[in-house]
C-alpha positions in Angstrom: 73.1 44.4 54.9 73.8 46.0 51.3 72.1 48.4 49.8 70.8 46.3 47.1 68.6 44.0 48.5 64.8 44.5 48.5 62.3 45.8 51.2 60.8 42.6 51.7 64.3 40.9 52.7 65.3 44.1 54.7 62.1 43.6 56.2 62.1 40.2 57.5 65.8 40.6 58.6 64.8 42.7 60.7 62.1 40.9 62.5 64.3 37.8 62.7 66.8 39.5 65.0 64.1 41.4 66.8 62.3 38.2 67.2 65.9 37.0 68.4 66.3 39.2 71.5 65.8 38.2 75.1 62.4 38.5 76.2 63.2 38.9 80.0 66.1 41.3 79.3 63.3 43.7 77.1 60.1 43.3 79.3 63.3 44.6 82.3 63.2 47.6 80.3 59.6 48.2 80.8 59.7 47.8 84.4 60.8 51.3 86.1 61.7 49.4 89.2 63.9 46.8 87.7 65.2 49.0 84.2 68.7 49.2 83.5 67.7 52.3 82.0 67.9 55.9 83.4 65.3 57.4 84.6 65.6 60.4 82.8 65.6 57.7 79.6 62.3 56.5 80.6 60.9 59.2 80.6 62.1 60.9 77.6 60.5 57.1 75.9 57.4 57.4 77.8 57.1 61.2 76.5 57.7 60.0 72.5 55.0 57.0 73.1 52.5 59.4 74.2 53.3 61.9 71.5 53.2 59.2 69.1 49.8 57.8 70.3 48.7 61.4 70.3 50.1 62.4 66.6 48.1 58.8 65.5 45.1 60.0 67.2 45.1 63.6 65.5 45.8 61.5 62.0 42.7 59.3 62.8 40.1 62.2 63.8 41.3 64.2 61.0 40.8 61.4 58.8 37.3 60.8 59.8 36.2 64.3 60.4 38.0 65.7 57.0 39.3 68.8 59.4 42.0 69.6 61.8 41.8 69.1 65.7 41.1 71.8 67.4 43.8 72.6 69.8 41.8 72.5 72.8 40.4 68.9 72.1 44.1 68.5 71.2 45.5 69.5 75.0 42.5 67.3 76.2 43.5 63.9 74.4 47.1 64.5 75.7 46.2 65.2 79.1 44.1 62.1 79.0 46.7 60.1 77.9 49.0 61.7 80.9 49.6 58.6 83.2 47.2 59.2 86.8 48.7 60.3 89.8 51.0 57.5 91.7 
């Protein structure tokens, strides 16, 4: 797409071919069992989900608190988010 064209046409270009894909072949990738993915892949992407949820979480406390986490109820929320023994 060129360089010229506005955010709101970028934008929906790019949910149009994400709406495109194959359902089945995504929701595969989800599924540890049945992922064409490495494992080692999975769970460098599980690892950047929970950072993410954790780095949203932080944003949000700090937000309503109006001060930082403190790193110990920092190490708690990511432990909690830690997936339970299998």
């Amino acid at each position: 797409m060129p360089l010229n064209h506005d955010v709101s046409s970028m934008t929906k270009a790019l949910e149009d071919y994400c709406l495109a894909w194959d359902v089945d072949a995504l929701a595969a990738w989800t599924d540890a069992a049945d992922s064409p993915l490495p494992a080692n892949i999975q769970k460098m992407a599980r690892e950047f989900v929970r950072r993410y949820e954790l780095a949203g979480w932080a944003r949000q406390r700090n937000e309503q608190h109006g001060m930082v986490v403190l790193t110990a109820t920092l190490l708690n929320e990511y432990n909690r988010l830690l997936p339970g023994p299998t």
